[in-house]
mmCIF file of the N, C-alpha and C atoms, coordinates in Angstrom:
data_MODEL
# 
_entry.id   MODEL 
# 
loop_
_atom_site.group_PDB 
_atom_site.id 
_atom_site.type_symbol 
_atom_site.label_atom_id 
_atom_site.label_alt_id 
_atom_site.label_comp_id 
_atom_site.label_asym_id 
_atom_site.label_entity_id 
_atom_site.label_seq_id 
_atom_site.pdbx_PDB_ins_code 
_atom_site.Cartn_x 
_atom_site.Cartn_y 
_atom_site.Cartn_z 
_atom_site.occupancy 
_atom_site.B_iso_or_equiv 
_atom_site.pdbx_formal_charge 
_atom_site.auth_seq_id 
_atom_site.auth_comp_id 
_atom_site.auth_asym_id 
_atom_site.auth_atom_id 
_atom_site.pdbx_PDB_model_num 
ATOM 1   N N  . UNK A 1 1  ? -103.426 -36.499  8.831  1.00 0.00 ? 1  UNK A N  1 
ATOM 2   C CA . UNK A 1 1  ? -103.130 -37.426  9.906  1.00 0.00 ? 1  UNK A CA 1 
ATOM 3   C C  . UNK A 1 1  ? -104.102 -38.613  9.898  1.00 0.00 ? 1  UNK A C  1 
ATOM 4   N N  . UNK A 1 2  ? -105.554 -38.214  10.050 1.00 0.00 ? 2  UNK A N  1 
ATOM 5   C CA . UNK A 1 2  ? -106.582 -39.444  9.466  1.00 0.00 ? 2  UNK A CA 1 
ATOM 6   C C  . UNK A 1 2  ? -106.014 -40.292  8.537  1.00 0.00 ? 2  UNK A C  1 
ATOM 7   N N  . UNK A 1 3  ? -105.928 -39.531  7.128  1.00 0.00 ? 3  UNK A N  1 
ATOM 8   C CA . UNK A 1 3  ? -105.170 -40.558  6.241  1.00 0.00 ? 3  UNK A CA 1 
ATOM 9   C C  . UNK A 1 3  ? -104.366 -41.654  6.455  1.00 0.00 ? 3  UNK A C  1 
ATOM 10  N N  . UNK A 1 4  ? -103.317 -40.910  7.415  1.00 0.00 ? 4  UNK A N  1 
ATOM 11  C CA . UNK A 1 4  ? -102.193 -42.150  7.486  1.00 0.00 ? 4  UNK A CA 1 
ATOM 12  C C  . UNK A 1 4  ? -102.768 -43.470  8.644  1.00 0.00 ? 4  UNK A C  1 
ATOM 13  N N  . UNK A 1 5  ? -103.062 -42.880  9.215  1.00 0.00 ? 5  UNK A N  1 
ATOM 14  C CA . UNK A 1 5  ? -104.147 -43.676  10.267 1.00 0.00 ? 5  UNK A CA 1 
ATOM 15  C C  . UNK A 1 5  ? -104.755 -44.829  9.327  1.00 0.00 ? 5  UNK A C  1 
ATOM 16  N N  . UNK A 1 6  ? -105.642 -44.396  8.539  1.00 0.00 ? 6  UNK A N  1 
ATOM 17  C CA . UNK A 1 6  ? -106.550 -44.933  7.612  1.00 0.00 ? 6  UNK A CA 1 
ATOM 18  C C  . UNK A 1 6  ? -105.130 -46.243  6.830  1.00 0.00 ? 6  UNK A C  1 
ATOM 19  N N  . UNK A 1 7  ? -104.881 -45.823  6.182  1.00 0.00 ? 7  UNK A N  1 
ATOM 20  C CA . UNK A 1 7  ? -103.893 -46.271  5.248  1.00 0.00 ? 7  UNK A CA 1 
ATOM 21  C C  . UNK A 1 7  ? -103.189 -47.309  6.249  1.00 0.00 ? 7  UNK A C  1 
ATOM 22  N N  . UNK A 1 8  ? -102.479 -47.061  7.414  1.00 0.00 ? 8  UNK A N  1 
ATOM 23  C CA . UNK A 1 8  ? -101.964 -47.956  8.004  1.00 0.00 ? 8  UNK A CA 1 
ATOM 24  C C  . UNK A 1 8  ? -102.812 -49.200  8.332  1.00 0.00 ? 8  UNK A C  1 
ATOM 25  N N  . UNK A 1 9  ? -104.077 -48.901  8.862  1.00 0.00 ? 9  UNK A N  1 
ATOM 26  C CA . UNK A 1 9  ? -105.077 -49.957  8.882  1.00 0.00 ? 9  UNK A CA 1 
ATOM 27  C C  . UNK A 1 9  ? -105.629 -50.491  7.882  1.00 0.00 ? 9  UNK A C  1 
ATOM 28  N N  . UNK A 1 10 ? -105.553 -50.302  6.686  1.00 0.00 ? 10 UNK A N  1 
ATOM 29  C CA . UNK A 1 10 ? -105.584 -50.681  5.336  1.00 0.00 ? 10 UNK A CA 1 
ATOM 30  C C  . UNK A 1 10 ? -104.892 -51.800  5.393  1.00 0.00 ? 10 UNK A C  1 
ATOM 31  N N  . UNK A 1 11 ? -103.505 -51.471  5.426  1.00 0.00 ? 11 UNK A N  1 
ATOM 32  C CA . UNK A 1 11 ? -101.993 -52.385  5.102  1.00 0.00 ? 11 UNK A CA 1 
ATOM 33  C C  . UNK A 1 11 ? -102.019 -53.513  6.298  1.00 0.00 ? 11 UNK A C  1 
ATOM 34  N N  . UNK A 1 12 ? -102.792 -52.992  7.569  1.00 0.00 ? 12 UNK A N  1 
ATOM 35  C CA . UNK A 1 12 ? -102.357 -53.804  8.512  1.00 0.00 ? 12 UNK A CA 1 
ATOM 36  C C  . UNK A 1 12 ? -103.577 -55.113  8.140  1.00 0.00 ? 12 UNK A C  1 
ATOM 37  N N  . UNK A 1 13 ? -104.741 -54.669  7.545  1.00 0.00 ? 13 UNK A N  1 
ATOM 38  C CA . UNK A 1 13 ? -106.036 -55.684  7.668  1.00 0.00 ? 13 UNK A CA 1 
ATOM 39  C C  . UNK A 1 13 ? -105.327 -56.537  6.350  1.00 0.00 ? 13 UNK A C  1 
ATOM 40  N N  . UNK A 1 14 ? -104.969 -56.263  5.042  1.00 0.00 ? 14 UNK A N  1 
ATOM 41  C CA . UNK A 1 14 ? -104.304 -56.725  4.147  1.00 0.00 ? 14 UNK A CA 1 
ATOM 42  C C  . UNK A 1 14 ? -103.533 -57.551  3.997  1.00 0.00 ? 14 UNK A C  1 
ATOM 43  N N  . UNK A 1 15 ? -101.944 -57.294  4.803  1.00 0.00 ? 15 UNK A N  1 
ATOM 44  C CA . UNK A 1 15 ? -101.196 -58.514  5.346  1.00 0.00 ? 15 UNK A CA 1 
ATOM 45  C C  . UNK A 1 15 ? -102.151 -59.828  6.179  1.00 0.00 ? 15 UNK A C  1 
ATOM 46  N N  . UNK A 1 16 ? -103.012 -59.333  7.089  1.00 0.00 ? 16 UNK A N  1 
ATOM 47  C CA . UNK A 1 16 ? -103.904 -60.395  8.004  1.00 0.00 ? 16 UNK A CA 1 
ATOM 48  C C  . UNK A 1 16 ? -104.061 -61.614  6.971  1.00 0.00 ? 16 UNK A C  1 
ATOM 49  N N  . UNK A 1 17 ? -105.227 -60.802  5.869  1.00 0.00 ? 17 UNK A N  1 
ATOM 50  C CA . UNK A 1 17 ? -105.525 -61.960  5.306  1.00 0.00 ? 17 UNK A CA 1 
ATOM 51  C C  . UNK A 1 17 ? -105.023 -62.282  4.477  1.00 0.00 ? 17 UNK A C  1 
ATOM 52  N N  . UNK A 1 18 ? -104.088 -61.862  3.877  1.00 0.00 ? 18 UNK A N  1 
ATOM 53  C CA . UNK A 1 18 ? -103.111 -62.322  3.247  1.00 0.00 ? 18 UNK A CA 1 
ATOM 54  C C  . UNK A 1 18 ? -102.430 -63.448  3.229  1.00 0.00 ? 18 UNK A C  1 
ATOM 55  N N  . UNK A 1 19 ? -101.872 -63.228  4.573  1.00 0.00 ? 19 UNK A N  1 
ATOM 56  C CA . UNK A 1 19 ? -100.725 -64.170  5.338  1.00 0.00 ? 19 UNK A CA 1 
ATOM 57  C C  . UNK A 1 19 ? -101.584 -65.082  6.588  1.00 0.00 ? 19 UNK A C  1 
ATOM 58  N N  . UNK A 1 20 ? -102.062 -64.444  7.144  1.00 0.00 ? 20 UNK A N  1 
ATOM 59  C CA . UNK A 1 20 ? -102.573 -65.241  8.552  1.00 0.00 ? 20 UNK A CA 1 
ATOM 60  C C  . UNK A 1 20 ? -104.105 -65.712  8.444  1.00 0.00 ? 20 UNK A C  1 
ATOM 61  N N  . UNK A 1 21 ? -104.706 -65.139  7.486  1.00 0.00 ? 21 UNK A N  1 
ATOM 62  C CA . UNK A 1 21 ? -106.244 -66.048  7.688  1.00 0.00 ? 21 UNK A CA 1 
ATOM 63  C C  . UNK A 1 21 ? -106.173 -67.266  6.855  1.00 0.00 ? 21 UNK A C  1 
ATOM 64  N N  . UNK A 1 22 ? -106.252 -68.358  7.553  1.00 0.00 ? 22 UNK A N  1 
ATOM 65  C CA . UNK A 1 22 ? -107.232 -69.483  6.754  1.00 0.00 ? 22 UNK A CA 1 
ATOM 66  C C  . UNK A 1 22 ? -108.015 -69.706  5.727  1.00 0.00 ? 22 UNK A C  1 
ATOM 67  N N  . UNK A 1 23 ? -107.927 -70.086  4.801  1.00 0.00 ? 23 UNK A N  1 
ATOM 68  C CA . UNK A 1 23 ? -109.201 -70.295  3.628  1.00 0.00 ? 23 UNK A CA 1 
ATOM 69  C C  . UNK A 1 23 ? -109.949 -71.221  4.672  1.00 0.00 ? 23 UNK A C  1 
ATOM 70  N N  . UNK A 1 24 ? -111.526 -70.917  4.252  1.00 0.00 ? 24 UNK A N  1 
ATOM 71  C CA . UNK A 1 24 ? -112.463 -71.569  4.857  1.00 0.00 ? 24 UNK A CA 1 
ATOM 72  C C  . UNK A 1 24 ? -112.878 -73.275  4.021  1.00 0.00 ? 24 UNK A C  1 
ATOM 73  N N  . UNK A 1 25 ? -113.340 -74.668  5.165  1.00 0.00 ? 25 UNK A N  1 
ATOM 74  C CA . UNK A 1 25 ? -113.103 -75.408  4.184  1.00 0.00 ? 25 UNK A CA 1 
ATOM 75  C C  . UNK A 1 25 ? -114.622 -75.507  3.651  1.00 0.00 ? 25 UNK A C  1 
ATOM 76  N N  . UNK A 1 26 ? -115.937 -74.287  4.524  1.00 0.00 ? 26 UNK A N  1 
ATOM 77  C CA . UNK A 1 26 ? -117.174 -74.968  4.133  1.00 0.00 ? 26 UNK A CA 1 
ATOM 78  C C  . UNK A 1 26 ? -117.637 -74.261  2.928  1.00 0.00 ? 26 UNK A C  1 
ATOM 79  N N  . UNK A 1 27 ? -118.540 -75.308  2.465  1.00 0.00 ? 27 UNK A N  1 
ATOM 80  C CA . UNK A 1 27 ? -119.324 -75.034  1.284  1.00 0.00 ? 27 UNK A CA 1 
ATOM 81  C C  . UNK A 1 27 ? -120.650 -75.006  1.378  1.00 0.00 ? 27 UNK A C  1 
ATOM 82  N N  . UNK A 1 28 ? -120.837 -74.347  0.510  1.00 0.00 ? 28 UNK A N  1 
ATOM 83  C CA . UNK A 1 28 ? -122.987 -73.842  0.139  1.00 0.00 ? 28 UNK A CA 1 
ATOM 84  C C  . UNK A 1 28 ? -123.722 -75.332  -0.123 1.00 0.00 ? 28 UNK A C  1 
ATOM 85  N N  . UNK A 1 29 ? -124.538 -75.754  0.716  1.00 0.00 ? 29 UNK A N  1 
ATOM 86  C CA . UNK A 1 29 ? -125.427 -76.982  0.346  1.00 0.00 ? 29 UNK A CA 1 
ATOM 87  C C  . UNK A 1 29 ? -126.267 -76.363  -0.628 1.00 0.00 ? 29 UNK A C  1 
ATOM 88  N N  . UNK A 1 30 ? -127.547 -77.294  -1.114 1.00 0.00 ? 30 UNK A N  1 
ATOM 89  C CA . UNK A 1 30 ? -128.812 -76.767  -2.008 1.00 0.00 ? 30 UNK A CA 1 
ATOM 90  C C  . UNK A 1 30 ? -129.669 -76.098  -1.538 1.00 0.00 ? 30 UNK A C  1 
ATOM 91  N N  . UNK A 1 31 ? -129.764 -76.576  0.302  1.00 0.00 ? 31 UNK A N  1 
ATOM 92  C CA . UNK A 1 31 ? -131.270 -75.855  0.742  1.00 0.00 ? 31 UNK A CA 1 
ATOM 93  C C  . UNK A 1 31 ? -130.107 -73.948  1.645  1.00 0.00 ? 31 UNK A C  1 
ATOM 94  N N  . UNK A 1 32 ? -129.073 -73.803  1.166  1.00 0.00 ? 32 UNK A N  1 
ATOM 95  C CA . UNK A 1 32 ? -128.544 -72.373  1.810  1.00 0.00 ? 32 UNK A CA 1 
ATOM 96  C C  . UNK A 1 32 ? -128.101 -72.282  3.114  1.00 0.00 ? 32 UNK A C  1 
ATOM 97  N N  . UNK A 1 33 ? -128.088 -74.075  3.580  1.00 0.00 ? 33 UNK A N  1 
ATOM 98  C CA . UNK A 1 33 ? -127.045 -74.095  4.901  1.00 0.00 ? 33 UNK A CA 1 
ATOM 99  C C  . UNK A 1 33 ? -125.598 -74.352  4.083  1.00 0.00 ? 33 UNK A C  1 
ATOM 100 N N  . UNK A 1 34 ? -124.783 -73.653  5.168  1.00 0.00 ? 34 UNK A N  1 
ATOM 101 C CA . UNK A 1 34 ? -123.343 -73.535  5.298  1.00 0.00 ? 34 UNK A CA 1 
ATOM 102 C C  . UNK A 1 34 ? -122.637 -75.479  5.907  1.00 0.00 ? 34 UNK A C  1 
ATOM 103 N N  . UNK A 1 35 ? -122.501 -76.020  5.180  1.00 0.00 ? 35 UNK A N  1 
ATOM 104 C CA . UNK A 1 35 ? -121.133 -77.388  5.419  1.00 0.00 ? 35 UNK A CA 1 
ATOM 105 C C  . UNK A 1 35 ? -120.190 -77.554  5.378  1.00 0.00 ? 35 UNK A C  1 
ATOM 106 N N  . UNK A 1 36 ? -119.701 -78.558  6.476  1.00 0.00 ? 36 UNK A N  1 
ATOM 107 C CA . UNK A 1 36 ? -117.999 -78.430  6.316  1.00 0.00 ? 36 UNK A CA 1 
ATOM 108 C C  . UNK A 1 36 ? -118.195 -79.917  5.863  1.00 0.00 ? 36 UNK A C  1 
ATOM 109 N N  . UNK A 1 37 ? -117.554 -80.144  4.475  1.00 0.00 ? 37 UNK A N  1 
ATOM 110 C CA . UNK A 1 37 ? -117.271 -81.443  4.160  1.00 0.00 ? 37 UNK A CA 1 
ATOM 111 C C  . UNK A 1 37 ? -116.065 -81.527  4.199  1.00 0.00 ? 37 UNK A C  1 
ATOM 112 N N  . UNK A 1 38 ? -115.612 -82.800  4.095  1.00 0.00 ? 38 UNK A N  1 
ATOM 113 C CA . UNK A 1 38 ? -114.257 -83.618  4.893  1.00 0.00 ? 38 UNK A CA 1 
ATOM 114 C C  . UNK A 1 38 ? -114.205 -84.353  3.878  1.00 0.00 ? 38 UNK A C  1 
ATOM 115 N N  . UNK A 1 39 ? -113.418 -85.193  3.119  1.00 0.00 ? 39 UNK A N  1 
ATOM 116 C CA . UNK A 1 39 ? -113.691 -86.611  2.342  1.00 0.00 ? 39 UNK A CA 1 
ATOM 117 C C  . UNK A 1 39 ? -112.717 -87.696  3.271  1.00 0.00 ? 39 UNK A C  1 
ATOM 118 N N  . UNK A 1 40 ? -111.982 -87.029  3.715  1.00 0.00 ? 40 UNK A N  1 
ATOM 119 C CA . UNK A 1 40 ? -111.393 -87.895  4.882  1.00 0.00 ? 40 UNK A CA 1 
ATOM 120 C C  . UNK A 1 40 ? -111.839 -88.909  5.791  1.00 0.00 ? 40 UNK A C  1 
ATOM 121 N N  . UNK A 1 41 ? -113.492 -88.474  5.899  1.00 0.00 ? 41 UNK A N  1 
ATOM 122 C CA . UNK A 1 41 ? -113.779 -88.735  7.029  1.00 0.00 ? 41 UNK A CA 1 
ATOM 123 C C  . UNK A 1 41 ? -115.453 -89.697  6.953  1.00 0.00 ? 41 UNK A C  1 
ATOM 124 N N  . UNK A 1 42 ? -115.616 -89.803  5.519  1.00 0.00 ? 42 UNK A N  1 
ATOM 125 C CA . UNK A 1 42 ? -116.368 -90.702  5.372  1.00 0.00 ? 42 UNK A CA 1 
ATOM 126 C C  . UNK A 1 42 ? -116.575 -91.622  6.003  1.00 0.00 ? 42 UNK A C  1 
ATOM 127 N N  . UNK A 1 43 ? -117.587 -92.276  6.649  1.00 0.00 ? 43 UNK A N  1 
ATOM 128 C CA . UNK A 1 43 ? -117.174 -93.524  7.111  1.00 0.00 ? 43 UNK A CA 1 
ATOM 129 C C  . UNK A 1 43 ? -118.769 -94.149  6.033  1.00 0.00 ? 43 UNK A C  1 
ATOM 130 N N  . UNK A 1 44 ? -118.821 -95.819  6.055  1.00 0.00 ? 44 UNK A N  1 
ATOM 131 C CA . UNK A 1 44 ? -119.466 -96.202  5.265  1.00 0.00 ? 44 UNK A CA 1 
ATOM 132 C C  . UNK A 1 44 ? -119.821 -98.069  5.931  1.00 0.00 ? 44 UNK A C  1 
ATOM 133 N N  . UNK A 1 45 ? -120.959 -98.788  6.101  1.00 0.00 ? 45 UNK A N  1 
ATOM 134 C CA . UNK A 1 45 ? -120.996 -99.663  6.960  1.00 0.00 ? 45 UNK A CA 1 
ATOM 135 C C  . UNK A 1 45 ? -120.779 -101.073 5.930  1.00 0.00 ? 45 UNK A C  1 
ATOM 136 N N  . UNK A 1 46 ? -119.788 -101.897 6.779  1.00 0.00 ? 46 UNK A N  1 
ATOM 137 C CA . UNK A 1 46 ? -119.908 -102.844 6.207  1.00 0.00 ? 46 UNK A CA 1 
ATOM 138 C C  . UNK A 1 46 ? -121.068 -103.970 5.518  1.00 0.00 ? 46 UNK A C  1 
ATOM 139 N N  . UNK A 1 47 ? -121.093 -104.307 4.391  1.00 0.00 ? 47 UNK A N  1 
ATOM 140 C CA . UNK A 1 47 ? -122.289 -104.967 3.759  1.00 0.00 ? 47 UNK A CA 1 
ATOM 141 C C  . UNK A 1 47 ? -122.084 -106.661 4.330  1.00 0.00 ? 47 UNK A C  1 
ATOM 142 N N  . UNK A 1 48 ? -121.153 -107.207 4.687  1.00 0.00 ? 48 UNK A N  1 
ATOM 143 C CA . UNK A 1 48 ? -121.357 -108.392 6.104  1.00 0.00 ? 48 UNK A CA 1 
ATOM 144 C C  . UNK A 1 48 ? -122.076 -108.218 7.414  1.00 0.00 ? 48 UNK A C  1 
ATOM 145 N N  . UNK A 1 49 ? -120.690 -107.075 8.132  1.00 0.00 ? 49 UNK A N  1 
ATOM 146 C CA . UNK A 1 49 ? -121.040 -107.380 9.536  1.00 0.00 ? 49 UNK A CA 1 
ATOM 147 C C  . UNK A 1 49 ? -121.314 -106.109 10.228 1.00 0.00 ? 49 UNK A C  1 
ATOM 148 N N  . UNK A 1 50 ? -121.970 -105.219 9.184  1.00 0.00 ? 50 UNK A N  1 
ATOM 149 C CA . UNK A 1 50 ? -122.579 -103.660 9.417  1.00 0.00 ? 50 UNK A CA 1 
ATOM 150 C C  . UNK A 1 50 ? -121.573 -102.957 10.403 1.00 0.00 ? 50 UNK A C  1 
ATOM 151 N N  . UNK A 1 51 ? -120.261 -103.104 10.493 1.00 0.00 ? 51 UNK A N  1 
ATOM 152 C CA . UNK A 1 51 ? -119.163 -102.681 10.947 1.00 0.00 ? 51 UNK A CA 1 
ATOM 153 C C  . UNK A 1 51 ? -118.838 -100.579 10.321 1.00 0.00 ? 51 UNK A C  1 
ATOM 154 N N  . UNK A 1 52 ? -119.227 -99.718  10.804 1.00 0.00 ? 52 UNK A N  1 
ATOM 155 C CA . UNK A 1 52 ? -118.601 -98.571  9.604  1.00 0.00 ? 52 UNK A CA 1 
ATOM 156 C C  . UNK A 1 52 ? -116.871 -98.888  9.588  1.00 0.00 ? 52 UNK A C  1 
ATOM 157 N N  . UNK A 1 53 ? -116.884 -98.189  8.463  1.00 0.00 ? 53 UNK A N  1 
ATOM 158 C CA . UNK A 1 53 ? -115.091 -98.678  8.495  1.00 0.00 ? 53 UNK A CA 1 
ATOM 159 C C  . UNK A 1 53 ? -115.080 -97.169  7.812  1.00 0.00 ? 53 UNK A C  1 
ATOM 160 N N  . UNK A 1 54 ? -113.423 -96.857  7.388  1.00 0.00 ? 54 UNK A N  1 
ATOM 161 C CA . UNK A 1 54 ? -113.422 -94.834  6.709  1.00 0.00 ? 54 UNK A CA 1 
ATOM 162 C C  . UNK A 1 54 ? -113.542 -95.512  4.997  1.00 0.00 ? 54 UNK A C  1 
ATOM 163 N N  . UNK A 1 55 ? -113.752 -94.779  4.652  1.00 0.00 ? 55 UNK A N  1 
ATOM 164 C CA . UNK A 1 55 ? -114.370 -95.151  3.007  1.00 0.00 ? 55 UNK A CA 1 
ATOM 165 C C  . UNK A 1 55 ? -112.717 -95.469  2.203  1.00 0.00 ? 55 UNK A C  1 
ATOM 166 N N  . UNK A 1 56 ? -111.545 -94.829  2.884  1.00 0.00 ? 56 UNK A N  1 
ATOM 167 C CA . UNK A 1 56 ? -110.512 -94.872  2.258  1.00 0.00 ? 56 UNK A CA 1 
ATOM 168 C C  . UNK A 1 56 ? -109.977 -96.368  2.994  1.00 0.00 ? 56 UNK A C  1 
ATOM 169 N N  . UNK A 1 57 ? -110.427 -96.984  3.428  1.00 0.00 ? 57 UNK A N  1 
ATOM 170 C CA . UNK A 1 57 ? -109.891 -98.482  4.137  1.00 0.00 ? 57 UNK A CA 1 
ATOM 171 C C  . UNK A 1 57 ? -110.584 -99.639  3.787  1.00 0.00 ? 57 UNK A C  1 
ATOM 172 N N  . UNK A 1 58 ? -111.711 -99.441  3.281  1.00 0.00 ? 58 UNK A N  1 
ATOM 173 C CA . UNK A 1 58 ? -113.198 -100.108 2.896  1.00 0.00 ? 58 UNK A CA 1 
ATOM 174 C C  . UNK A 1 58 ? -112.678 -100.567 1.663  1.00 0.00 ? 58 UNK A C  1 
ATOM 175 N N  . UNK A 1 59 ? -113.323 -101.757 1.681  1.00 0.00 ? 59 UNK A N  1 
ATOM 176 C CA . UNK A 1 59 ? -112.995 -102.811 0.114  1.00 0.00 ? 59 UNK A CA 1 
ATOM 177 C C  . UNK A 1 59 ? -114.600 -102.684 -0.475 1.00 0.00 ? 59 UNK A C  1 
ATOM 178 N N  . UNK A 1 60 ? -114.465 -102.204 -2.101 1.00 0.00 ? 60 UNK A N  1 
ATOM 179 C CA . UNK A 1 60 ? -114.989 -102.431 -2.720 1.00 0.00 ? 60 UNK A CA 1 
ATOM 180 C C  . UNK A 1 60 ? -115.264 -103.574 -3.341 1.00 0.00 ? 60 UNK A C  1 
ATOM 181 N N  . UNK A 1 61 ? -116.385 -104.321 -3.521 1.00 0.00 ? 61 UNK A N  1 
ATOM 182 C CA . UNK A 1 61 ? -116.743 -105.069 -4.181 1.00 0.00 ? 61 UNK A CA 1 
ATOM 183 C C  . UNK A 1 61 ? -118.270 -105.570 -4.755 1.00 0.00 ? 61 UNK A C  1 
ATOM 184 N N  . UNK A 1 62 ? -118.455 -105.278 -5.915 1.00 0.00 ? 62 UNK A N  1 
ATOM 185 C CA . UNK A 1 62 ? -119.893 -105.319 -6.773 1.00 0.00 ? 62 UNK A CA 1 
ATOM 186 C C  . UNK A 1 62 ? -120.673 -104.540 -6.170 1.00 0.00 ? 62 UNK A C  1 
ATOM 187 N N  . UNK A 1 63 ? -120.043 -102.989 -5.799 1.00 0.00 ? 63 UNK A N  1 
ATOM 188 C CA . UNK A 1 63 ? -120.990 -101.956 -5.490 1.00 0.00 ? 63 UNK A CA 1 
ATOM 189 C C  . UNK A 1 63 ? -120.990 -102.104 -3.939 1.00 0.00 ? 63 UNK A C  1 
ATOM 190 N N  . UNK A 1 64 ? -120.327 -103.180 -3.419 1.00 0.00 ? 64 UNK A N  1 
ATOM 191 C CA . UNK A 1 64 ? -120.726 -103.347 -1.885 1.00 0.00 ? 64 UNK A CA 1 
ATOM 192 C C  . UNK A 1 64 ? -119.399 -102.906 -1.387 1.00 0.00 ? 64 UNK A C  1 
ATOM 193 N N  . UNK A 1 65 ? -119.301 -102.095 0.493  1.00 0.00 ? 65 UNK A N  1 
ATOM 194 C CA . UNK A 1 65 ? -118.204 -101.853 0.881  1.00 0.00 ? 65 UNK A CA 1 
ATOM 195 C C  . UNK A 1 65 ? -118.253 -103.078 1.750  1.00 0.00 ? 65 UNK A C  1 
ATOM 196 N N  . UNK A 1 66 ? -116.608 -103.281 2.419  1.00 0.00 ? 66 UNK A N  1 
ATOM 197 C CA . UNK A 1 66 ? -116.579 -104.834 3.491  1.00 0.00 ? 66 UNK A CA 1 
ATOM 198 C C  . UNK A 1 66 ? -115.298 -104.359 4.084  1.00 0.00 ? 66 UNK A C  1 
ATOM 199 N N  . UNK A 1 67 ? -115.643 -104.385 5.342  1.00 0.00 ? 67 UNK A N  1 
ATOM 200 C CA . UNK A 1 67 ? -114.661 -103.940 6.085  1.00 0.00 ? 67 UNK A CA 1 
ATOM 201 C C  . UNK A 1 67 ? -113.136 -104.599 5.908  1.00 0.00 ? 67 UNK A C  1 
ATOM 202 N N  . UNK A 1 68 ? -112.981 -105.947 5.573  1.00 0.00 ? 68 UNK A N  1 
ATOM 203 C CA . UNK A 1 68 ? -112.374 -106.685 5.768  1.00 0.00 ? 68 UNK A CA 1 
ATOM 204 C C  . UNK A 1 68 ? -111.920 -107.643 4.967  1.00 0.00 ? 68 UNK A C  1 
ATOM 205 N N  . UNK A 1 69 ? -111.430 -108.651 4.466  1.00 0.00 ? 69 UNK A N  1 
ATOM 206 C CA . UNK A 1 69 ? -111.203 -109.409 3.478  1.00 0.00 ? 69 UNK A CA 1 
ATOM 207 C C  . UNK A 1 69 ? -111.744 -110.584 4.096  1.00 0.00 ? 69 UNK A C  1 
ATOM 208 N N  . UNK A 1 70 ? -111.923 -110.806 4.958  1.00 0.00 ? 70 UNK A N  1 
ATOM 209 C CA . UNK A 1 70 ? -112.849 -112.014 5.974  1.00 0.00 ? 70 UNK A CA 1 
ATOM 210 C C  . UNK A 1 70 ? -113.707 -111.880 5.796  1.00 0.00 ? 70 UNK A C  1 
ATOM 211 N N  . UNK A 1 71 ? -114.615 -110.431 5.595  1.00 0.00 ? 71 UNK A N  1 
ATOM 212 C CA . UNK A 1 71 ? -116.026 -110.642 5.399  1.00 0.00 ? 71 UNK A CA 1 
ATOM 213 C C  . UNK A 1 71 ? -116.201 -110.578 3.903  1.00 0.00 ? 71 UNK A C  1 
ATOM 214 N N  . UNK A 1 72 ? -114.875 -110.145 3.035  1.00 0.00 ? 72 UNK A N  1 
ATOM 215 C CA . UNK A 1 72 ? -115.667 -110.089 1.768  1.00 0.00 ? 72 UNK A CA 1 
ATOM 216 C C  . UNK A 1 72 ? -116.107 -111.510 1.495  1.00 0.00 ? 72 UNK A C  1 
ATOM 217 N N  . UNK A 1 73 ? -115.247 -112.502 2.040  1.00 0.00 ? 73 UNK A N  1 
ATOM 218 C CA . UNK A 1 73 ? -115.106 -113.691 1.560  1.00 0.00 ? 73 UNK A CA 1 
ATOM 219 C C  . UNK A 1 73 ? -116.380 -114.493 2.208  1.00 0.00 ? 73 UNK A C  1 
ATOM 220 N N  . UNK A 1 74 ? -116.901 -113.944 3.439  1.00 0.00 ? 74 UNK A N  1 
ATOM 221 C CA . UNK A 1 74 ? -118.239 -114.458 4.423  1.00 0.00 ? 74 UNK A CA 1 
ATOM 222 C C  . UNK A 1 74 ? -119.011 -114.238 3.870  1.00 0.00 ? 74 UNK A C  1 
# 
């Protein structure tokens, strides 16, 4: 009777993570803290008008980010 007990809670913890847990998104830094990095969510300051803007909206140019095409040109 244990057994089946056992066994059922086996199957039941199994499906869980199987199906219903989440992969985790953090990762191991160097000094053994736990991080959640994002790349989404960069943000990075404009080299004009020190504006942050998200790194995926930000204009590159000669190594510099610029929020804007107004300031690349300022």
């Amino acid at each position: 009777m244990i057994l089946k007990l056992l066994l059922l809670i086996a199957v039941v913890a199994a499906v869980y993570f199987l199906f219903f847990k989440k992969p985790s998104l953090k990762k191991k830094g160097d000094s053994g803290r736990t991080e959640v990095k994002d790349e989404g969510d960069e943000m990075v300051p404009c080299a004009s008008c020190g504006t942050y803007v998200a790194l995926e909206d930000a204009i590159l140019s000669n190594g510099k980010y610029y929020c804007s095409s107004e300031c690349l040109k300022g």
